[in-house]
TITI-143176 format. One record per residue (C-alpha): residue in one letter; z, y negated, x negated. Coordinates in steps of 0.2 Angstrom, whole numbers, padded with zeros to 4 digits. Example, Ala and Ser with C-alpha at 12.3 -4.5 7.8 and 13.67 -1.06 7.14 Angstrom:
ATOM  residu      w      v      u
ATOM       A   0039   0022  -0062
ATOM       S   0036   0005  -0068
//
This chain:
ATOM  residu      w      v      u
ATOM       X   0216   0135  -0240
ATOM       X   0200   0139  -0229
ATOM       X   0192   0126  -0218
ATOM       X   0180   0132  -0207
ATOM       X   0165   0120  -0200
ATOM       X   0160   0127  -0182
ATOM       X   0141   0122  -0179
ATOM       X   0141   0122  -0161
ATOM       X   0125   0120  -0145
ATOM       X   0136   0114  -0131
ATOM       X   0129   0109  -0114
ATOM       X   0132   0092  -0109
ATOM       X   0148   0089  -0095
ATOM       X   0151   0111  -0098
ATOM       X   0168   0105  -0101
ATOM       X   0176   0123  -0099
ATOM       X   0160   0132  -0109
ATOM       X   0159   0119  -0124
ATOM       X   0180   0123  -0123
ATOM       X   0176   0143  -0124
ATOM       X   0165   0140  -0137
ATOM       X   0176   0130  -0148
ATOM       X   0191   0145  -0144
ATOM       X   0176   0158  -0148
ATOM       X   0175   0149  -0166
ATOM       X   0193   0145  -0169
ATOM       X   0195   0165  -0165
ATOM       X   0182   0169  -0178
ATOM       X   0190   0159  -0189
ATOM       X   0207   0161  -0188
ATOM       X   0200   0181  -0193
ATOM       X   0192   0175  -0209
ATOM       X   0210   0164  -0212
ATOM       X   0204   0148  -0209
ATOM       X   0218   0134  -0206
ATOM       X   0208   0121  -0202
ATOM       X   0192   0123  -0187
ATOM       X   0180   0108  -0187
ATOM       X   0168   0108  -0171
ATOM       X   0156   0091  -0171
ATOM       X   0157   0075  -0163
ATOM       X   0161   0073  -0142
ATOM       X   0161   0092  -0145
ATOM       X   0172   0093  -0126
ATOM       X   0159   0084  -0118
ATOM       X   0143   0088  -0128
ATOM       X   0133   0071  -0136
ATOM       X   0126   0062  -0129
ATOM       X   0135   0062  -0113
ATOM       X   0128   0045  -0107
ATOM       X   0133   0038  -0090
ATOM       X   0145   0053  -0086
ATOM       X   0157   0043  -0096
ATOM       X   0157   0030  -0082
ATOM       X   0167   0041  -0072
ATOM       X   0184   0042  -0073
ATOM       X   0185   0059  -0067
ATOM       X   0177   0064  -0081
ATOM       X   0187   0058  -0094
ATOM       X   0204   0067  -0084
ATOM       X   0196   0082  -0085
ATOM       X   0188   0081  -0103
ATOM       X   0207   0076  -0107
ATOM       X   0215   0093  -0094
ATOM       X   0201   0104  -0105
ATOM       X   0206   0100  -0124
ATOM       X   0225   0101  -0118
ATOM       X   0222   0119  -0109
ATOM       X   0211   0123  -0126
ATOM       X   0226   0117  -0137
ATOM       X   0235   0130  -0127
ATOM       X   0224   0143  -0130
ATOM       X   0221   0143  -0146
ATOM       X   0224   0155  -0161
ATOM       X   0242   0150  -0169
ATOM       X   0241   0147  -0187
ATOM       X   0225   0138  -0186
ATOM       X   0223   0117  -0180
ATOM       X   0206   0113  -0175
ATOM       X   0197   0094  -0172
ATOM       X   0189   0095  -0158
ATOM       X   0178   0079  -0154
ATOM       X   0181   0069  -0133
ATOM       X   0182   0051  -0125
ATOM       X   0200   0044  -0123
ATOM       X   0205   0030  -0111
ATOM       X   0207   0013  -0122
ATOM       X   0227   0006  -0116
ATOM       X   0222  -0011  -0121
ATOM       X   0205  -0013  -0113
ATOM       X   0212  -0022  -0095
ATOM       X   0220  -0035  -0112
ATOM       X   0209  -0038  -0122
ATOM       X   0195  -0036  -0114
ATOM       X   0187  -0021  -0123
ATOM       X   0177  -0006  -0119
ATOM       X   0186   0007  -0108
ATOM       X   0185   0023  -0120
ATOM       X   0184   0028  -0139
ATOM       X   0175   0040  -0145
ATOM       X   0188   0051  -0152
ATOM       X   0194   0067  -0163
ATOM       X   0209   0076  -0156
ATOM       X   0221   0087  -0170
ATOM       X   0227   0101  -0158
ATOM       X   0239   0111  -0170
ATOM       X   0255   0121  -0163
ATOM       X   0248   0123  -0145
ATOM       X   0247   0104  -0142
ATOM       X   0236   0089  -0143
ATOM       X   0244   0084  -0158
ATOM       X   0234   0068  -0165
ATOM       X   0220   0058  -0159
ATOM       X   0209   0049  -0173
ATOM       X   0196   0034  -0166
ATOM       X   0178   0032  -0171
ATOM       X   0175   0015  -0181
ATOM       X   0158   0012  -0183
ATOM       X   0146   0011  -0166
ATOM       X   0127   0013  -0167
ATOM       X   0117   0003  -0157
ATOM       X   0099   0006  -0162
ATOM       X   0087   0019  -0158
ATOM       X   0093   0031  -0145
ATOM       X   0111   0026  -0150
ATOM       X   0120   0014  -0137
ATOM       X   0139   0018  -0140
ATOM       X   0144   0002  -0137
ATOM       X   0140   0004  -0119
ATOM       X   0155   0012  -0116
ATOM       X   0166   0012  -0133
ATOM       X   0176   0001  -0140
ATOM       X   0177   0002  -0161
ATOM       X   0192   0006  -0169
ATOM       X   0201  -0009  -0174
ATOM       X   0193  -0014  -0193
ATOM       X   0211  -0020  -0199
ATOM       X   0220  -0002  -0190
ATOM       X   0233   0005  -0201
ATOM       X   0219   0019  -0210
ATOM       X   0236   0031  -0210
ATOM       X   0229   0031  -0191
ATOM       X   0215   0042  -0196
ATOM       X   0224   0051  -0206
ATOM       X   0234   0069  -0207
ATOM       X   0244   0082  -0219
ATOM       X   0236   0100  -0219
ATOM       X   0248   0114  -0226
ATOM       X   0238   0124  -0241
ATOM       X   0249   0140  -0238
ATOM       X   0258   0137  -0255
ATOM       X   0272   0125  -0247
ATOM       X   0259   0109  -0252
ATOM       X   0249   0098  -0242
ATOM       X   0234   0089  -0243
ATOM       X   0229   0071  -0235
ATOM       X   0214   0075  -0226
ATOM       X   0205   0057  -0219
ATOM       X   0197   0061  -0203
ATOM       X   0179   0049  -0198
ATOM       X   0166   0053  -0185
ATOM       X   0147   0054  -0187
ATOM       X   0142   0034  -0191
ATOM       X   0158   0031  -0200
ATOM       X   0149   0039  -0217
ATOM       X   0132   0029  -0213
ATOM       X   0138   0012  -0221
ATOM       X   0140   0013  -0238
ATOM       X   0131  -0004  -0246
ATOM       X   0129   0006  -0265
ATOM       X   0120   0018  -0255
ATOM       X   0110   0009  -0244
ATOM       X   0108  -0008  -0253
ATOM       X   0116  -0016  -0237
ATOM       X   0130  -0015  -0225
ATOM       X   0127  -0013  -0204
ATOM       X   0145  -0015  -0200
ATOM       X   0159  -0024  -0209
ATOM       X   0172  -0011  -0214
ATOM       X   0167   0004  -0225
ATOM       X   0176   0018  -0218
ATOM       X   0175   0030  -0232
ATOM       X   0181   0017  -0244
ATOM       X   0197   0012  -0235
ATOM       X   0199   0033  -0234
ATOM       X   0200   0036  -0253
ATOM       X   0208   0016  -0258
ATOM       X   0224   0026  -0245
ATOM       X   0222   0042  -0257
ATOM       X   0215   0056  -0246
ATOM       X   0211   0074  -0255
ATOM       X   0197   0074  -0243
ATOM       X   0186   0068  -0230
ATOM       X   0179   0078  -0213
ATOM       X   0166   0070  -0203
ATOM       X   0162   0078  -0185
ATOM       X   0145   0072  -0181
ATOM       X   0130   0073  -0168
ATOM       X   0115   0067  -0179
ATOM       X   0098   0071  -0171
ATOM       X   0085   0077  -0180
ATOM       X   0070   0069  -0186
ATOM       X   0058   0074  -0200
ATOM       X   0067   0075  -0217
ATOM       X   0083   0069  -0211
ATOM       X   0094   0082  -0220
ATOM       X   0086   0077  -0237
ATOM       X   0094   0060  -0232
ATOM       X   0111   0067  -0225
ATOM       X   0114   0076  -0240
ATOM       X   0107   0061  -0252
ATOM       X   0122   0051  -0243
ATOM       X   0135   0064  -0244
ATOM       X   0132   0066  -0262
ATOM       X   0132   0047  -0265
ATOM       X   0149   0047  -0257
ATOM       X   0156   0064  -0265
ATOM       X   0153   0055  -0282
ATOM       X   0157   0039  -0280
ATOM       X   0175   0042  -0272
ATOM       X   0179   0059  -0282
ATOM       X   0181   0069  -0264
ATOM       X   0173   0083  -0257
ATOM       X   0166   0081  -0240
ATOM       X   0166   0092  -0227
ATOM       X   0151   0086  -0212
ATOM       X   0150   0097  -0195
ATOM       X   0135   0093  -0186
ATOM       X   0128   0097  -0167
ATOM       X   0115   0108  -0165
ATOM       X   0105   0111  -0150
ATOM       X   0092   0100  -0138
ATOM       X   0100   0087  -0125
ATOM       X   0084   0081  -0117
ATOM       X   0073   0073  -0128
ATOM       X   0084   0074  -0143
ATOM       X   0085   0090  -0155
ATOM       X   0101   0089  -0165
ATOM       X   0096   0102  -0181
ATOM       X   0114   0106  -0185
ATOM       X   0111   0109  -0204
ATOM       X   0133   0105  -0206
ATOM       X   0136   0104  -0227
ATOM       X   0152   0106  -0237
ATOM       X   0149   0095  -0252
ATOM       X   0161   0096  -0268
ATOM       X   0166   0081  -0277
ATOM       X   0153   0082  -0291
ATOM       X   0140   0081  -0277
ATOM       X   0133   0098  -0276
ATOM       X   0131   0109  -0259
ATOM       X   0145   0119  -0260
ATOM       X   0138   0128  -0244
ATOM       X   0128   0123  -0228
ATOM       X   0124   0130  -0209
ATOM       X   0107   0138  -0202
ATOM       X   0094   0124  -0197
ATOM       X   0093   0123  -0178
ATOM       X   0104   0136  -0176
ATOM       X   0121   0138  -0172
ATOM       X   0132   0146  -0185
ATOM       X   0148   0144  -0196
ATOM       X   0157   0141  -0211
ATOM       X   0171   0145  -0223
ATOM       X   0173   0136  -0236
ATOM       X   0189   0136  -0248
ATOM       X   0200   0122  -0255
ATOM       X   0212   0121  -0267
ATOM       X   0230   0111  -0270
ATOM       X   0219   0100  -0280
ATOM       X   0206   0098  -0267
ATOM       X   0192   0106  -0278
ATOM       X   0180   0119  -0270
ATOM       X   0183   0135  -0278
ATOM       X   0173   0147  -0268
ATOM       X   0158   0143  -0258
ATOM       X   0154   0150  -0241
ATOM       X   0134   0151  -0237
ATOM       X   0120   0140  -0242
ATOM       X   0107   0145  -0227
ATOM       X   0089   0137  -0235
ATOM       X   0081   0123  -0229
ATOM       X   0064   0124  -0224
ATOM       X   0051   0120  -0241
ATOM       X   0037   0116  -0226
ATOM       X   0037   0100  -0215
ATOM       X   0029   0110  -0202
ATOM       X   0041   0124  -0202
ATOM       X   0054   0112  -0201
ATOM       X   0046   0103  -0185
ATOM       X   0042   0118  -0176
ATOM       X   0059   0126  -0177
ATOM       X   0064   0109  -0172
ATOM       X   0050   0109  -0157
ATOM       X   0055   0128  -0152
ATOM       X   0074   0122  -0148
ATOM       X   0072   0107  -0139
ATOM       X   0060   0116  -0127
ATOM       X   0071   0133  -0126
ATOM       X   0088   0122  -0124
ATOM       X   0081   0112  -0110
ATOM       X   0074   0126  -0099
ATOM       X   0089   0135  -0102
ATOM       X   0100   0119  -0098
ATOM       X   0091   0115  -0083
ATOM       X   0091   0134  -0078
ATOM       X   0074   0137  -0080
ATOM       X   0069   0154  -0087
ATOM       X   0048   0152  -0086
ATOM       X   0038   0139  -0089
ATOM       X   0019   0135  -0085
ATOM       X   0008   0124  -0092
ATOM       X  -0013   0121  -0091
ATOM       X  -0022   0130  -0103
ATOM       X  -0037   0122  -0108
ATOM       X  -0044   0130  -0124
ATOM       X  -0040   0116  -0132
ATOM       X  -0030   0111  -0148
ATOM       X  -0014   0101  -0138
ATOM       X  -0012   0115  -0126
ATOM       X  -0013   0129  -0138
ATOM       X   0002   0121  -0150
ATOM       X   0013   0119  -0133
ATOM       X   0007   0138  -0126
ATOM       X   0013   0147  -0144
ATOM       X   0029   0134  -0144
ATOM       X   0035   0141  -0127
ATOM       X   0030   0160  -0131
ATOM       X   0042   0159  -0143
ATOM       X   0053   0148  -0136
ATOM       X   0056   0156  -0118
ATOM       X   0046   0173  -0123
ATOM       X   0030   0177  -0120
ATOM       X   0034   0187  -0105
ATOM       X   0040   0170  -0097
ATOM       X   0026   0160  -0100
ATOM       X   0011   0157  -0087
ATOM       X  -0007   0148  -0092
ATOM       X  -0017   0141  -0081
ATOM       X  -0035   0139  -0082
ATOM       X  -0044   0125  -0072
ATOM       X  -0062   0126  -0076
ATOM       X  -0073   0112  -0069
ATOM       X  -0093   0107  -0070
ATOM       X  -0091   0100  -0087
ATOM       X  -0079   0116  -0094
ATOM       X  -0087   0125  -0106
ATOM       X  -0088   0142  -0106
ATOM       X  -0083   0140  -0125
ATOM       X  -0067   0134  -0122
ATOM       X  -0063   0145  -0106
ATOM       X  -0065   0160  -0119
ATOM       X  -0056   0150  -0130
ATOM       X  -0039   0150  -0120
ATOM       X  -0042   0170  -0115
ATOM       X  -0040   0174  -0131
ATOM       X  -0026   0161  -0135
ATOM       X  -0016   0169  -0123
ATOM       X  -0021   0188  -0126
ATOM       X  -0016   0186  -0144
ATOM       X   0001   0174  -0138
ATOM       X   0003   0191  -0126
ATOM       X   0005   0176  -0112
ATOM       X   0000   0176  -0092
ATOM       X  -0015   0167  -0086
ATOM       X  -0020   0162  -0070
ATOM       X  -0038   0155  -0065
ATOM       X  -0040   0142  -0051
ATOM       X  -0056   0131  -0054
ATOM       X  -0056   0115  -0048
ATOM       X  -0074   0113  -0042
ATOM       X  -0069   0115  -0024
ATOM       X  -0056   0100  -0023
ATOM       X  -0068   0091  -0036
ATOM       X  -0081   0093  -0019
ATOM       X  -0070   0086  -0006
ATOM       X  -0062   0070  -0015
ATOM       X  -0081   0064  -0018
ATOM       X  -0083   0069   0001
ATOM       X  -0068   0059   0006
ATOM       X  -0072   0042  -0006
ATOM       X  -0092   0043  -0004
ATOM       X  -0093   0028   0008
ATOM       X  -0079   0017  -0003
ATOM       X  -0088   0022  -0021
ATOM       X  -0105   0020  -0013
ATOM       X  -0117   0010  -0023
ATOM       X  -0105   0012  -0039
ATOM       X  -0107   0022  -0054
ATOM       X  -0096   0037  -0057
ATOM       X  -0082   0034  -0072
ATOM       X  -0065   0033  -0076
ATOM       X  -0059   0033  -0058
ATOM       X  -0070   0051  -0054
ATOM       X  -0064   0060  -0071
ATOM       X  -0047   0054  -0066
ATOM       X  -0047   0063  -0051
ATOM       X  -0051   0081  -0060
ATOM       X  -0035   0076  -0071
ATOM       X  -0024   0073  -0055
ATOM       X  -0031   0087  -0047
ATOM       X  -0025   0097  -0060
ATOM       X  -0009   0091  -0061
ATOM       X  -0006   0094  -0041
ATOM       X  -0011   0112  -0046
ATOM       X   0001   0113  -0058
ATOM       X   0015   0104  -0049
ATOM       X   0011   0115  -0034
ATOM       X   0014   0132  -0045
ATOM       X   0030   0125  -0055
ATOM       X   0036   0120  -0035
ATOM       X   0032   0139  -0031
ATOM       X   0040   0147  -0042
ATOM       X   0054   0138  -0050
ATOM       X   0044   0136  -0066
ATOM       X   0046   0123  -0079
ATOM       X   0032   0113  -0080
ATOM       X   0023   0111  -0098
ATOM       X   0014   0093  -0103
ATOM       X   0004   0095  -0116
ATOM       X   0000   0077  -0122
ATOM       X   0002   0071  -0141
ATOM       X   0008   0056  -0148
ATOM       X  -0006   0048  -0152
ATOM       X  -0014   0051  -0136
ATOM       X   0004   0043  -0127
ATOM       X   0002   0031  -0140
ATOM       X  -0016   0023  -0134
ATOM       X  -0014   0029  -0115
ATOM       X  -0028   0041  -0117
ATOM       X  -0018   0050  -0105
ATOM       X  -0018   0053  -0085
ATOM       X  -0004   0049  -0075
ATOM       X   0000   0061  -0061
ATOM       X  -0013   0070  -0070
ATOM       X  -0012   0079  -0086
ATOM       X   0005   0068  -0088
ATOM       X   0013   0078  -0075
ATOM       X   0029   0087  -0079
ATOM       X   0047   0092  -0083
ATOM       X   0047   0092  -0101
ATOM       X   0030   0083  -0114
ATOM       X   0034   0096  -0128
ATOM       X   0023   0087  -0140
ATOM       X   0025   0070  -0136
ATOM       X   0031   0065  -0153
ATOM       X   0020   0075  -0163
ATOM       X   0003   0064  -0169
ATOM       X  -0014   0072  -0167
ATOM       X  -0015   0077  -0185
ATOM       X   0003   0086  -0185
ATOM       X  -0004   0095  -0169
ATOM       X  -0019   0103  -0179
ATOM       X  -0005   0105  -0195
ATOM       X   0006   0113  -0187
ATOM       X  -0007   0126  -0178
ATOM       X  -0013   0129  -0196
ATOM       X   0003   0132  -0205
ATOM       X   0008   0146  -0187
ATOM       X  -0006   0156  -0191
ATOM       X  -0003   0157  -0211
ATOM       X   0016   0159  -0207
ATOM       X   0011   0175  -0195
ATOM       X  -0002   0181  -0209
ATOM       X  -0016   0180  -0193
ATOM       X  -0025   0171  -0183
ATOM       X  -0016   0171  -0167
ATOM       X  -0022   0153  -0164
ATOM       X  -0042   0155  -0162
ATOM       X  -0049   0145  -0178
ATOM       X  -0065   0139  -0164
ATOM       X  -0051   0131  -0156
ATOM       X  -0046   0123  -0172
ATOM       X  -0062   0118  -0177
ATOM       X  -0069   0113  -0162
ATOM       X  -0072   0094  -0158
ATOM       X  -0057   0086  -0149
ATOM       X  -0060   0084  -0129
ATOM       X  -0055   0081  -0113
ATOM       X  -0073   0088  -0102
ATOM       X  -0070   0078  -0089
ATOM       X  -0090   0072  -0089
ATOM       X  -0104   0080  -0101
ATOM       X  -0104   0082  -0116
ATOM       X  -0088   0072  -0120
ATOM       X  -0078   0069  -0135
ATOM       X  -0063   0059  -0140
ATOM       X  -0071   0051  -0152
ATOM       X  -0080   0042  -0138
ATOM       X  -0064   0033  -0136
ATOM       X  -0056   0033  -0151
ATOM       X  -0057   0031  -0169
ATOM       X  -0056   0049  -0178
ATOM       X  -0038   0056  -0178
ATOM       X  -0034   0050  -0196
ATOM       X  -0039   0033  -0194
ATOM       X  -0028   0030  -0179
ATOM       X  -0014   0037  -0183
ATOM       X  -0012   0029  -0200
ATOM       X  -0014   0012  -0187
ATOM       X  -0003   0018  -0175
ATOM       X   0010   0024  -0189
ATOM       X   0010   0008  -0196
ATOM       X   0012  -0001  -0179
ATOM       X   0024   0012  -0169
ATOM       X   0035   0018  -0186
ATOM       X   0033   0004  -0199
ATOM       X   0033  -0010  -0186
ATOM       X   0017  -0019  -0194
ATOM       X   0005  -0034  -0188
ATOM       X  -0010  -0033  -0184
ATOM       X  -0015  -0042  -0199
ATOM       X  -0006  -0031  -0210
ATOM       X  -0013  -0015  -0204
ATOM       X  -0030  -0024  -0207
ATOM       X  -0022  -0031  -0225
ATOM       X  -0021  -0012  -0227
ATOM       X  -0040  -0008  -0226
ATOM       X  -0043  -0003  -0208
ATOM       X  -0057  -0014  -0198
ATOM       X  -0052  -0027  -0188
ATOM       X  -0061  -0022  -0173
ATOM       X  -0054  -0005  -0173
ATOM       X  -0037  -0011  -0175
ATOM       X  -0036  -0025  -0162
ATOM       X  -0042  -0012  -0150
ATOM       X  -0029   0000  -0155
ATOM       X  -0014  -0013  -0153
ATOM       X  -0021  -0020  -0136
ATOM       X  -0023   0000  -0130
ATOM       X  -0003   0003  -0135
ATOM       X   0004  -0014  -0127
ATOM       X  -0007  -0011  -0112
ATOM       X  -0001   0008  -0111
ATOM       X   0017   0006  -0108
ATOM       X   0017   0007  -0090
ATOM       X   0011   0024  -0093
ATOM       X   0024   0029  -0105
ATOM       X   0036   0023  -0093
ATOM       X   0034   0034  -0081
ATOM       X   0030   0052  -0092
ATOM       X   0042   0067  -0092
ATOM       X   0055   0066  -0106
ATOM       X   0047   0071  -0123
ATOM       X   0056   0081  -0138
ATOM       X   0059   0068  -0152
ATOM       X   0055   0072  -0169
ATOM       X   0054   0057  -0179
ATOM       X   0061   0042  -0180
ATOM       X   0052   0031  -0169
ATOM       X   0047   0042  -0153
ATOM       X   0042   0037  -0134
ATOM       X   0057   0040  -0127
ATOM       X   0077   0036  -0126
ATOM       X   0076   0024  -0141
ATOM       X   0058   0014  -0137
ATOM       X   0065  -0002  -0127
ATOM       X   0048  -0010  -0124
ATOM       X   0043  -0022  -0107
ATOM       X   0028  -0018  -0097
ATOM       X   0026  -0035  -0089
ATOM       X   0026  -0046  -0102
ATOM       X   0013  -0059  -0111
ATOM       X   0004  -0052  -0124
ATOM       X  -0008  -0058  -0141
ATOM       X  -0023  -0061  -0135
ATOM       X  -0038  -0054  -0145
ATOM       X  -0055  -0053  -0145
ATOM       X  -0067  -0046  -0131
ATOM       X  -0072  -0029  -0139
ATOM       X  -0053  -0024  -0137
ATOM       X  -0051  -0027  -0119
ATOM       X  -0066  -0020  -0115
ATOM       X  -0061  -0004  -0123
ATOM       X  -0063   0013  -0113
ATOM       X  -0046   0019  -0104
ATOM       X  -0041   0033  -0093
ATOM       X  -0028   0028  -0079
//
């Protein structure tokens, strides 16, 4: 028999596209004589649908779509199809109002519905929100159901979804939940196991899938077919990457990274895989990796927000440049407008700079200097800031201005609007708001300062050119909002405070440790009272495209107003931008 994995990009509450593109694939592969379709998790709906699930016309319709697609499909083939089902005995026991489900559709009909048993809630999981678990002690026969091989046999094929394989204590050393779903799959004697799953990316996280896979592949004897989303929802990107894994552990065959694409892979009666279907490659490079990664999020939100341009400040500088070649590529270049907003303190360097960023990107630019509206704020505020010294306040205002500017051309013409902070920059607040924070999507906002300047080095060697200016590169890190400024005014050198802020954000390290570690204490004090104090800020940015496992975003639950370890004075007297 062939079963065919369907690595889909649906839009979130599309319940009539995401159903046209699961037909579209059970179609294909009813043609390459597939019996068995598997599309990923909430597949209907689209992961994560959040707080559409709160309404009930929602789940009526999610349930109206999948029985019209039952109907529609090609006969001879079944298909899982992943969407939210009322829960009879919530009003009774007091449980969540939904499961997140699987339904079999086979014969024109919704045939079966299988139950999700484990529910994440960490990170930018919250599933038990509006789920209830599977009942640990449920008859496993329930997620359970006999496939016909063609040959007048059957095979048991044990049905779980996304987190149900993430619990395996020989893998992990531990258990987060107290059942093993996998386990109670091949105690009841399944030939094999499909998981339909919506696993966002984050740096090396396939390595780690198929680490897992493996580990269960061998240690239960069965092959393991995983189906995973692909496509940007907000601020996650889900890499797809869907793997057939044979019992012995090897990749029998595996989907495109970050894009959507399909497989067919063969089973025997004795539920071995004979033939393999593809083995697309997975990126050698980190940065390759992230950049595909960075490239869908932004194309999938302008696309599902029904943006086709974007716009975005062109500074000549490193941050801008990384987001400007992102969305070339991305939306097209055609599609992509630079501005340039040259002030006093711009250099002539970098307004050369992003000319020839964005005549080698083959990018739009637009100049509108600031001077002017630099000219009438001091006019208007000279009798409150008299007898003051210009600072923070006064370079605030050429960042706001900028952003007004900005705002007022995305407003215009219906472009998506570009921030081009970075994570380390988000990280310490070195950052404007209503200013250079302004925006619909922060590309890089989950990308350290030293990633930015790797991954504009590993573009230029992947295109065999330098497309990205190597002065720009080079060139010491600024924000010219007063003369002759540098970042490092402010802050340590990049590699010094993103191993701090690594350890602090990603490894959830004290202050004492990170000092254990080597770095000085002053420096680091003043780093951990710059993070805590910038969370107001972080509050209120546009979303930003998660990339690893610890981002500024969905899954970073932190108070603003709250008390705080006190440290010594140098920290609190630290530089800041507002």
């Amino acid at each position: 028999m062939k079963i065919a994995i369907a690595q889909l990009n649906p839009t979130i509450g599309d319940l009539r596209g995401n159903a046209d593109r699961v037909l579209a694939a059970a179609q294909s592969a009813c043609d390459d004589d597939a019996c068995l379709l598997l599309t990923p998790e909430l597949s209907i709906c689209g992961y994560p649908p959040r707080d559409l699930l709160l309404d009930p016309s929602f789940i009526d319709a999610m349930e109206v779509a999948v029985r019209d697609l039952a109907e529609r499909l090609p006969s001879g083939i079944a298909a899982l199809v992943g969407l939210a089902v009322r829960n009879p005995d919530a009003s009774r026991r007091g449980g969540k109002g939904l499961f997140n489900s699987i339904a079999l559709l086979r014969g024109g009909k919704l045939e079966r519905v299988f139950h999700k048993r484990l529910l994440p809630t960490y990170d930018v999981f919250d599933e038990n929100r509006y789920f209830e678990a599977a009942p640990d002690v449920a008859d496993v026969e329930n997620n359970i159901f006999m496939l016909e091989t063609g040959g007048g046999e059957a095979l048991k094929i044990g049905v779980t979804i996304c987190e149900d394989l993430w619990n395996d204590d020989a893998f992990w050393g531990k258990r987060l939940y107290r059942c093993n779903p996998i386990a109670d799959l091949a105690v009841a004697g399944v030939d094999a196991i499909v998981n339909l799953s919506a696993s966002p990316y984050t740096l090396r996280k396939q390595h780690l899938r198929e680490a897992m896979l493996r580990n269960a592949a061998t240690r239960y004897d069965l092959p393991i077919f995983y189906a995973n989303q692909v496509g940007g929802n907000d601020d996650l990107v889900f890499d797809g990457n869907s793997v057939a894994i044979d019992r012995s552990g090897e990749v029998a065959s595996r989907a495109a990274h970050c894009q959507t694409d399909a497989l067919i892979v063969t089973l025997d009666p004795e539920a071995n895989l004979l033939e393999t279907g593809s083995i697309a490659p997975y990126p050698d490079d980190e940065n390759q990796e992230v950049w595909d990664a960075l490239v869908l999020g932004v194309r999938d939100y302008a696309r599902k927000c029904g943006f086709t341009k974007a716009v975005l400040g062109l500074s000549g500088g490193i941050d801008s440049t990384l987001v400007a070649a992102i969305a070339a590529e991305a939306l097209g270049a055609e599609n992509v407008l630079g501005i340039l907003m040259s002030s006093p303190y711009t250099s002539q360097a970098s307004v050369d700079d992003a000319i020839a960023l964005a005549d080698r990107l083959g990018i739009q630019t637009q100049n509108l200097p600031i001077v002017p509206m630099m000219d009438g704020f001091d006019r208007s505020l000279d009798d409150m800031f008299a007898g003051t010294e210009p600072g923070v306040a006064e370079e605030n205002i050429q960042s706001r201005i900028r952003g007004t500017l900005l705002m007022a051309v995305a407003n215009k013409f219906g472009h998506l609007l570009l921030s081009t902070g970075n994570k380390s920059e988000m990280a310490v607040g070195y950052c404007t708001l209503y200013g250079d924070m302004n925006g619909g999507l922060s590309a890089i906002s989950d990308v350290p300062k030293t990633r930015v300047y790797a991954l504009c080095e590993w573009f230029n060697r992947s295109r065999d050119q330098e497309i990205l200016p190597r002065n720009i590169l080079e060139k010491p890190p600024s924000a010219e909002l007063r003369p002759d400024q540098r970042d490092s005014d402010s802050l340590p050198d990049y590699d010094t405070l993103d191993d701090i802020l690594d350890r602090l954000v990603h490894q959830h390290q004290s202050a004492e440790g990170i000092i254990d570690a080597g770095h000085d204490r002053t420096t680091v004090e003043r780093i951990t009272a710059m993070v805590k104090r910038a969370e107001f800020k972080r509050r209120q940015s546009a979303p930003g495209l998660k990339i690893t496992d610890r981002a500024f975003g969905t899954g970073w639950r932190m108070p603003i107003a709250a008390r705080r370890t006190q440290v010594s004075a140098p920290s609190l007297s630290a530089p800041d931008r507002a």
